[in-house]
N, C-alpha and C positions, 0 to 999 in steps of 0.2 A: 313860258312862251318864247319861243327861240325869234329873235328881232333884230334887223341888221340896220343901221342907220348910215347915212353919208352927211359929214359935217366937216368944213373945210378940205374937203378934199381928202379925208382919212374914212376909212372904211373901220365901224367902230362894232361888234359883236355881242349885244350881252344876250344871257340868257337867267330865266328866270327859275320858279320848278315848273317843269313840264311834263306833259306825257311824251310819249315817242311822236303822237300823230299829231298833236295841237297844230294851228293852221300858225303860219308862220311870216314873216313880216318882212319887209326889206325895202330899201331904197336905192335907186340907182338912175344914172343917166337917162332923162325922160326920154321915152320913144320919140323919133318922126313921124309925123301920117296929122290928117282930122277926123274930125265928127263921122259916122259910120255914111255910108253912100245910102243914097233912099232905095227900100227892098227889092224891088224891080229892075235894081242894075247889077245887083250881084246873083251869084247862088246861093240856097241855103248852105248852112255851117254844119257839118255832120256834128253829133254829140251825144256821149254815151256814158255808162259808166265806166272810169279810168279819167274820163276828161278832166284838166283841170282845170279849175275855175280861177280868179281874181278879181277883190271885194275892196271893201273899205278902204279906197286910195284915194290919197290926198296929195296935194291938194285936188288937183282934178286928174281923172285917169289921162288928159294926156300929157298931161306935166305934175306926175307923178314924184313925190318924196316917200312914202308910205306907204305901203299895201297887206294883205293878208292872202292867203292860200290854199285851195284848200282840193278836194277832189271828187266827184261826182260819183256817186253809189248805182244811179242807174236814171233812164228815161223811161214814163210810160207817161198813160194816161189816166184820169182818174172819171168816178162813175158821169161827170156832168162836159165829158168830151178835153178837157183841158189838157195840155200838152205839160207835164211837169217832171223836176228832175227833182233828186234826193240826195243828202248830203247831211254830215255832223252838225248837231245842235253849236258844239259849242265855237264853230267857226262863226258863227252870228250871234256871240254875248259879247258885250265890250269888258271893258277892266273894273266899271262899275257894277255888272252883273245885268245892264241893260239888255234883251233881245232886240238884237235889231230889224224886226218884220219893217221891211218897206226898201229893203237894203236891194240896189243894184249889183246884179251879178255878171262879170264877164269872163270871155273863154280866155284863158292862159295861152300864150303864143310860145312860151318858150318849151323845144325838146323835152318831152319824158326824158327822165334819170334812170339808171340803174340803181343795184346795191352797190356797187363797186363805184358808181360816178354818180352819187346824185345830182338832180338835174340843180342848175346853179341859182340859186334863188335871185340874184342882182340880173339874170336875165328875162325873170318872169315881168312878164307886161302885158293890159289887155288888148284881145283885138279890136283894134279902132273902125275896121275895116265891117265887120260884124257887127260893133256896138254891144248895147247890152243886152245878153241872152234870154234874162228873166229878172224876176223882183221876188225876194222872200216872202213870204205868206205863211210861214207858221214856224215857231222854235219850238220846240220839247224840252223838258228837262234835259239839261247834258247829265252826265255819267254821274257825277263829282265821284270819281273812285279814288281820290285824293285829300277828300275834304268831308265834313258828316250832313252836305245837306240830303236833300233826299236822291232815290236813286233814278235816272234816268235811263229812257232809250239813245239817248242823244241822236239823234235825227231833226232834220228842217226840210222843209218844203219850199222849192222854190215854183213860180209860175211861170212857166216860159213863153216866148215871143214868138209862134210861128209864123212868123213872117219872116227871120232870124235864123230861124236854124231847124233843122228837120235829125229825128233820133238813128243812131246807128247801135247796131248790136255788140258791135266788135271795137274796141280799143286796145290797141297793145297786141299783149298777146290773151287777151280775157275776150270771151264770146258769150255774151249771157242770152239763153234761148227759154228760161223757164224760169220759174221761183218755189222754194222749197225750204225743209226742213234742216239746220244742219245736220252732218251726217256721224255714224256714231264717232268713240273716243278713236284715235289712232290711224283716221283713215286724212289722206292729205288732200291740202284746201290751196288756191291761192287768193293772190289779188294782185290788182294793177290799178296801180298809183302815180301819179304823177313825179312824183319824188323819185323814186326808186322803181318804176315800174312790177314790171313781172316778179314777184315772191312767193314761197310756198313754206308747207309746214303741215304738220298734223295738227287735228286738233285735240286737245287734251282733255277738256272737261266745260264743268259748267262755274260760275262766282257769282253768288247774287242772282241777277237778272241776265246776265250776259253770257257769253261761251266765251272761250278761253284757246291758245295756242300756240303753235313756234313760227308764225309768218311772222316774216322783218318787214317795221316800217318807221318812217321819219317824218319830221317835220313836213308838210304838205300833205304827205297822204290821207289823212282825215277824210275821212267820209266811202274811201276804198272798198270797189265790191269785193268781197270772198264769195266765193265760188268756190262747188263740188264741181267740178268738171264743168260743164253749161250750165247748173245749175246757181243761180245767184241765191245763198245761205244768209247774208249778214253784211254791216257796215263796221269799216273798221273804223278804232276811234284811238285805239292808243295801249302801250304796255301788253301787248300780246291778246285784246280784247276784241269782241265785237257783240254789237247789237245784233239778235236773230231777226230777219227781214220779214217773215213773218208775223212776228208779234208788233215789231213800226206796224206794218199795213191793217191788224187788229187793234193799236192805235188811232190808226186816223180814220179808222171806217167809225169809230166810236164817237172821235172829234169831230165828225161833217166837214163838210167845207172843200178848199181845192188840196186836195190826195186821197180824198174816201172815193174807197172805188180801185186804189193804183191796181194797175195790170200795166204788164210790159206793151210800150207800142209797137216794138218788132219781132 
């Protein structure tokens, strides 16, 4: 899990084993600004898949030492009207193996990255401005494609605040207009991530429960739609992998609750 700390004044880097997408952590100079404005004095916050998120900061998000990172896989809605966005399991397990359902999520303020410039971790902070977008409501199994517990979708739900933020289709340079199967071996996919934004790659095959591919991603990307052209395919989760987006949604329709039912809102 890649983790940047600030401790006297030295900017300190470890890194542990990770996947390529693990959400990622960092501390830096607390933002200015307050408490979000009451709904009715702002606009809604467009949010889509690509968006990035920021979670577990401490102390409080707006005097922030710690945080995590991660990036939104897409917005719909689920069968009982609920506005909800989707995203990697394992950005909500702590280091004890805790899911953290109940966890506040907010939107990331700082620029999309490239591959060539990812975007700078010590500049990610939430918007204060916004507040927080939505609250966890369900973890899945993460992947462990690292470890022998069992094998995961790694997907989360979170429940979102419309009052907050209203869904867009387009982030970046990704458009998701439908959801689908992915597509056979060798035909090219992207995503857009927050880290590194816009990537592509073919896909190669299938591993397990997952499909397999040559999209580049990094630390934040986590939860990144892949896309067949408009088509949203899967959630990327790390090492060239992703969850098929179809089988999450054959998931939670299984699990009830808020994401049975997901269908895109726009």
């Amino acid at each position: 899990m890649l983790r940047a700390l600030r401790a006297l004044g030295l900017a300190v880097l470890t890194a542990g084993l990770t996947l390529t997408t693990v959400p990622a952590a960092t501390a830096a100079t607390p933002a200015a600004g307050s408490a979000a404005a009451p709904a009715a004095e702002r606009p809604l916050t467009p949010i889509g898949g690509g968006t990035g998120i920021i979670f577990r900061i401490t102390p409080t998000p707006e005097e922030r030492q710690s945080f995590y990172v991660c990036t939104l896989t897409a917005v719909g809605r689920d069968n009982a009207g609920n506005l909800v966005g989707l995203t990697n399991a394992h950005c909500f397990i702590d280091e004890k193996g805790n899911k953290l359902v109940g966890e506040k999520v907010y939107r990331d303020t700082s620029p999309a990255g490239t591959a060539a410039a990812p975007a700078d971790l010590n500049a990610s902070r939430a918007d204060l401005e916004t507040g927080a977008i939505g609250e966890v409501t369900f973890v899945s199994t993460p992947n462990n494609l690292l470890n022998a517990g069992p094998k995961g979708l790694d997907y989360a739900v979170i429940k979102l605040d419309e009052s907050r933020v209203a869904p867009t289709a387009t982030v970046g340079g990704v458009t998701i207009s439908s959801i689908g199967a992915p597509p056979p071996n060798g035909v090219r996919m992207c995503k857009q991530g927050h880290r590194t934004g816009l990537t592509c790659g073919i896909k190669l095959g299938t591993h397990d429960i997952w499909f397999t591919h040559l999209i580049w991603t990094n630390g934040g990307d986590s939860g990144s739609p892949v896309v067949s052209g408009q088509t949203l395919v899967g959630n990327a989760w790390g090492v060239q992998h992703s969850s098929a987006i179809l089988d999450i949604i054959a998931e939670m329709n299984a699990n009830g609750g808020v994401g049975a039912g997901f269908h895109l809102a726009v």
